[in-house]
Z-matrix of the N, CA and C atoms (Angstrom, degrees):
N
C 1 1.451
C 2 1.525 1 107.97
N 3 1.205 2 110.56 1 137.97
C 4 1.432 3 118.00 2 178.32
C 5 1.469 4 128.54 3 -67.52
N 6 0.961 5 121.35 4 137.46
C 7 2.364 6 97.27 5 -178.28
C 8 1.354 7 87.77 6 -146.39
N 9 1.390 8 94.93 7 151.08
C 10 1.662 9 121.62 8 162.78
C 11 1.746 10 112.39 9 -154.52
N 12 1.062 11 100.29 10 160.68
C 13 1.396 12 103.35 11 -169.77
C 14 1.556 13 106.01 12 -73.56
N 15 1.475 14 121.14 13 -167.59
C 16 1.683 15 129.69 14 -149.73
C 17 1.566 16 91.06 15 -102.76
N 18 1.673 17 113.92 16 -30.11
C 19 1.346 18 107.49 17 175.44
C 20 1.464 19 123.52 18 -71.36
N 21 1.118 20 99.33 19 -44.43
C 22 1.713 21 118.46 20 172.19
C 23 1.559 22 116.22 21 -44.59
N 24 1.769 23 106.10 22 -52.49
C 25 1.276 24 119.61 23 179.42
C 26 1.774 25 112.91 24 -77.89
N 27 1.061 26 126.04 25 -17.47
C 28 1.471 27 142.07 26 144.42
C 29 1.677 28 109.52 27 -54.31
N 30 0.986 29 125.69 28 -59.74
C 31 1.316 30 121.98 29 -174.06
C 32 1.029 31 127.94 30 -88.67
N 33 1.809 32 122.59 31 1.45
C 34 1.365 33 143.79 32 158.16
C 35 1.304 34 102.82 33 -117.84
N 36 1.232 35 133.04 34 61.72
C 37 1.871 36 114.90 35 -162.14
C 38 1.720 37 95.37 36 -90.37
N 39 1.360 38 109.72 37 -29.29
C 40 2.181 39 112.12 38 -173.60
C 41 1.893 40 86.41 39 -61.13
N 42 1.592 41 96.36 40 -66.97
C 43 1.907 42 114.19 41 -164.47
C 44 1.932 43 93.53 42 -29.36
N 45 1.823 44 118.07 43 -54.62
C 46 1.058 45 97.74 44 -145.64
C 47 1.829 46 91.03 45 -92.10
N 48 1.197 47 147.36 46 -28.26
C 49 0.885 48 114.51 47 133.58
C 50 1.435 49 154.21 48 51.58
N 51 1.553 50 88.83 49 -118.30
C 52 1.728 51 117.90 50 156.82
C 53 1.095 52 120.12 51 -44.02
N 54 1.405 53 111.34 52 -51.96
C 55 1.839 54 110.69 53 -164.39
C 56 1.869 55 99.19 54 -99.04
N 57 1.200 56 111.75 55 14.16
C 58 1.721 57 116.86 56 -163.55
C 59 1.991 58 76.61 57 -106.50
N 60 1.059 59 109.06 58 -72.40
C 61 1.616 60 118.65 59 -165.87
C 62 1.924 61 110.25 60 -48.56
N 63 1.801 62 112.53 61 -17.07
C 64 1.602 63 90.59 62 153.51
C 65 1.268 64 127.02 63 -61.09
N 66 1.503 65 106.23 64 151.25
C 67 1.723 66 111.05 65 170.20
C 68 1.458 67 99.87 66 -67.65
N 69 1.332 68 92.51 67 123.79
C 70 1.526 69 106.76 68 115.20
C 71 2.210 70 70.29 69 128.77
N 72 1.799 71 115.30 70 -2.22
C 73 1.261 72 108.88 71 -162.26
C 74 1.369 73 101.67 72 -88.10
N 75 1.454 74 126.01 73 145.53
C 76 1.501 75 153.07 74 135.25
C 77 1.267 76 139.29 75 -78.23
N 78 1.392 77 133.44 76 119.08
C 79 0.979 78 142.66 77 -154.34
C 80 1.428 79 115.21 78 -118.34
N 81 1.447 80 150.41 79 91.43
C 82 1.307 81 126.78 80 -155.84
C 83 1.658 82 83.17 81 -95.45
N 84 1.958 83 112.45 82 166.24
C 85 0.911 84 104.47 83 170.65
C 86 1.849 85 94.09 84 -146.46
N 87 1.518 86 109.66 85 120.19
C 88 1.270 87 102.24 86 -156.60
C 89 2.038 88 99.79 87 -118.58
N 90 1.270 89 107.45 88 132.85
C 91 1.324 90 116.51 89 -179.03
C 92 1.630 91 100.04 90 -90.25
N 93 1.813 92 117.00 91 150.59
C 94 1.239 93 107.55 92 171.05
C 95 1.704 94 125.57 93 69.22
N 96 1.365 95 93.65 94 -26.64
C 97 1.784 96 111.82 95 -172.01
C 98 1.396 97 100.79 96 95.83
N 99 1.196 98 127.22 97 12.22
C 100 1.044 99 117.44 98 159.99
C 101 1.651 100 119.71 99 -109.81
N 102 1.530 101 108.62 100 134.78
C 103 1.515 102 125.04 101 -166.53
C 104 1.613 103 97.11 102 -63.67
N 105 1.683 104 123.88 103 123.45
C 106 1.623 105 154.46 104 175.64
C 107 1.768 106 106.24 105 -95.48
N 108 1.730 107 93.76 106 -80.05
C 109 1.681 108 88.20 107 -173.65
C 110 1.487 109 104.43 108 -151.07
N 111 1.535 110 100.79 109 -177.67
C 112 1.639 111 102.83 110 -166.97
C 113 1.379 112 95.34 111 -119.20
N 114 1.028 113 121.02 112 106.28
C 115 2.141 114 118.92 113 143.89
C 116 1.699 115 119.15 114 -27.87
N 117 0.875 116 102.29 115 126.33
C 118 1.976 117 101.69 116 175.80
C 119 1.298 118 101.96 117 -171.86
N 120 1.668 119 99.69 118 135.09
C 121 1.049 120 133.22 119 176.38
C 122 2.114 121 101.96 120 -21.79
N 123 0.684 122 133.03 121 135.72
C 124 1.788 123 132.17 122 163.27
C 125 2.060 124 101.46 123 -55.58
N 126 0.930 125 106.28 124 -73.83
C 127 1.452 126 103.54 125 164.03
C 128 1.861 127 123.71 126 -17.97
N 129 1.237 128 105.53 127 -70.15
C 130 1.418 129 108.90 128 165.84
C 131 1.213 130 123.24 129 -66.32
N 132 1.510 131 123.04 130 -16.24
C 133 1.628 132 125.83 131 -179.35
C 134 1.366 133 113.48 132 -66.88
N 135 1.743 134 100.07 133 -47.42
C 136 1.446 135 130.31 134 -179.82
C 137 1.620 136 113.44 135 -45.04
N 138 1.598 137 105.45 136 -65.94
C 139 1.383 138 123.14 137 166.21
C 140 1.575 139 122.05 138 -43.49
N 141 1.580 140 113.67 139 -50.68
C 142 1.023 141 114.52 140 179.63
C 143 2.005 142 110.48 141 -55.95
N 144 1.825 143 111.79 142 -58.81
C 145 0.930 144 113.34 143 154.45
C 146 1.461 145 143.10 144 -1.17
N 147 1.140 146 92.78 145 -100.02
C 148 1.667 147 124.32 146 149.31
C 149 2.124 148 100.43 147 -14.55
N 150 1.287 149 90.06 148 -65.21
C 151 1.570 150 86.14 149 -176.08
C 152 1.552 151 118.49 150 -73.67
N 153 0.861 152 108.33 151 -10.44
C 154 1.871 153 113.70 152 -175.40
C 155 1.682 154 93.48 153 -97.46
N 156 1.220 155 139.14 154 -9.83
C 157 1.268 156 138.08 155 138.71
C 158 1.438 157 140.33 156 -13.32
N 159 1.972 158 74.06 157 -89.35
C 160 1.340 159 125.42 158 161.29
C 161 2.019 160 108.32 159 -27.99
N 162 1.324 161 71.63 160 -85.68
C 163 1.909 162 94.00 161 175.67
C 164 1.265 163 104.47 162 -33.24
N 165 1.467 164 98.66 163 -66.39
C 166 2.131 165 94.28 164 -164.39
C 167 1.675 166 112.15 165 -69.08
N 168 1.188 167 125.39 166 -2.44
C 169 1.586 168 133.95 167 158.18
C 170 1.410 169 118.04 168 -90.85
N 171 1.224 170 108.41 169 107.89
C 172 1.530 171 92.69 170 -174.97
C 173 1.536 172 91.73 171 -93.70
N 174 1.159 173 142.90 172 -59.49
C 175 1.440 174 127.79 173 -178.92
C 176 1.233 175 124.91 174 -35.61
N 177 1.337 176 116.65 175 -48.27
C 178 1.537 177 106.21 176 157.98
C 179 1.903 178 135.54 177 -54.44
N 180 1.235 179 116.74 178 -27.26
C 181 1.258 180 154.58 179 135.69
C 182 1.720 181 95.33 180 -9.96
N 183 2.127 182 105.30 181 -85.50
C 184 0.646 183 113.82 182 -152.46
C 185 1.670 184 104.67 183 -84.17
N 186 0.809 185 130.59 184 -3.97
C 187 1.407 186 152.70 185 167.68
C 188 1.809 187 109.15 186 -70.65
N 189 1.407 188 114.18 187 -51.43
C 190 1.522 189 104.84 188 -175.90
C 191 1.716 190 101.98 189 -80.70
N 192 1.286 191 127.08 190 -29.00
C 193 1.720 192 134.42 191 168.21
C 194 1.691 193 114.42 192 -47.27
N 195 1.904 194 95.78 193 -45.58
C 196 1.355 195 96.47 194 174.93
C 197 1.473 196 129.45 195 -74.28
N 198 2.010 197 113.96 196 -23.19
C 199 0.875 198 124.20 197 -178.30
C 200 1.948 199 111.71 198 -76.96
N 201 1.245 200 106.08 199 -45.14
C 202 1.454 201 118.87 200 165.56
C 203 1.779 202 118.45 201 -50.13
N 204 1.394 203 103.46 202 -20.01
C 205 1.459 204 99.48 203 173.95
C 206 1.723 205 112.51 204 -91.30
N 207 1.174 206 107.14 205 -34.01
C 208 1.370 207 107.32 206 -178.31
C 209 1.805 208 104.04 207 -76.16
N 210 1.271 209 121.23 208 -23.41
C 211 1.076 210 99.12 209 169.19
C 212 1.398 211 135.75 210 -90.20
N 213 1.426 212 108.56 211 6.17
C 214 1.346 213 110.53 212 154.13
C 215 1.029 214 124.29 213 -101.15
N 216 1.208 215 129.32 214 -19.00
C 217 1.641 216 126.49 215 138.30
C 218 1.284 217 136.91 216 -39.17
N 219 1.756 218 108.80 217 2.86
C 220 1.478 219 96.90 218 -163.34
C 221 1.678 220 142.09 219 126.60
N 222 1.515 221 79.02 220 -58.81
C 223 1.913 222 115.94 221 -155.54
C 224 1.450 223 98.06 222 -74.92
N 225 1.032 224 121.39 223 70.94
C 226 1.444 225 123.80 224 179.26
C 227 1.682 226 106.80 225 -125.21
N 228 1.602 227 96.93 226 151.42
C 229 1.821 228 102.65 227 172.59
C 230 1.047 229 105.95 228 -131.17
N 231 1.777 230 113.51 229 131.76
C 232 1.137 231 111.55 230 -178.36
C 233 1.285 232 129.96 231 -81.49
N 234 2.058 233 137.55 232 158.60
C 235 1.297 234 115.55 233 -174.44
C 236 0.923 235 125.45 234 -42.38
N 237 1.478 236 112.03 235 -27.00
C 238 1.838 237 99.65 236 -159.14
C 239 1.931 238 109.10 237 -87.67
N 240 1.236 239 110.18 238 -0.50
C 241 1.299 240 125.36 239 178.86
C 242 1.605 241 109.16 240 -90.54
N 243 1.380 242 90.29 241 -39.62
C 244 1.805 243 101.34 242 166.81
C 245 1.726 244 117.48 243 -52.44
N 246 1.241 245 83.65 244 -71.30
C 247 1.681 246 113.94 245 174.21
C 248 1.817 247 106.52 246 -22.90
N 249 1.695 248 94.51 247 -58.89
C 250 1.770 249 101.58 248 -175.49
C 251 1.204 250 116.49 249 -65.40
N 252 1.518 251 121.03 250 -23.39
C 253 1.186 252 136.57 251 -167.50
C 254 1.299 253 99.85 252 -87.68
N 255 1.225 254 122.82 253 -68.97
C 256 1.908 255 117.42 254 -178.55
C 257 1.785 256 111.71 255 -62.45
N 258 1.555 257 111.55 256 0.94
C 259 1.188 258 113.66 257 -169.73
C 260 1.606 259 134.78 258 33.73
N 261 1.726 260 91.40 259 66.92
C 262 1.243 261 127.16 260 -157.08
C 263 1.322 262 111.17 261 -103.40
């Protein structure tokens, strides 16, 4: 992961930015020399998010495991069966 200090990232704020908003890029930005916060893409923030969700639900957890099993089993319905069903 890349780091520069708060002044640096102040005085490049477009530069860091740019190279902060690739996927998958990290940006540390450390005051004092000591590490504050990380730059990341919104995309990856989301994801990360999204997964700390995930995690703190375990029923939902156990809900997407159960859904992932039936779909390799098979056990799938298609939209348009959906569709009739929510009477859509």
């Amino acid at each position: 992961m890349k780091s520069m200090s708060a002044t640096d990232a102040r005085k490049q704020l477009f530069k860091l930015i740019e190279q902060a908003g690739k996927p998958g890029a990290c940006i540390e930005i450390t005051h004092g020399g000591v590490s504050k916060v990380v730059v990341m893409p919104t995309e990856d923030f989301e994801g990360w998010v999204e997964t700390l969700e995930v995690m703190a639900s375990p029923g939902l957890l156990e809900d997407i495991q159960e859904g992932l099993k039936e779909v390799r089993s098979g056990k799938t319905t298609s939209l348009e069966t959906v569709k009739k069903q929510l009477k859509l």
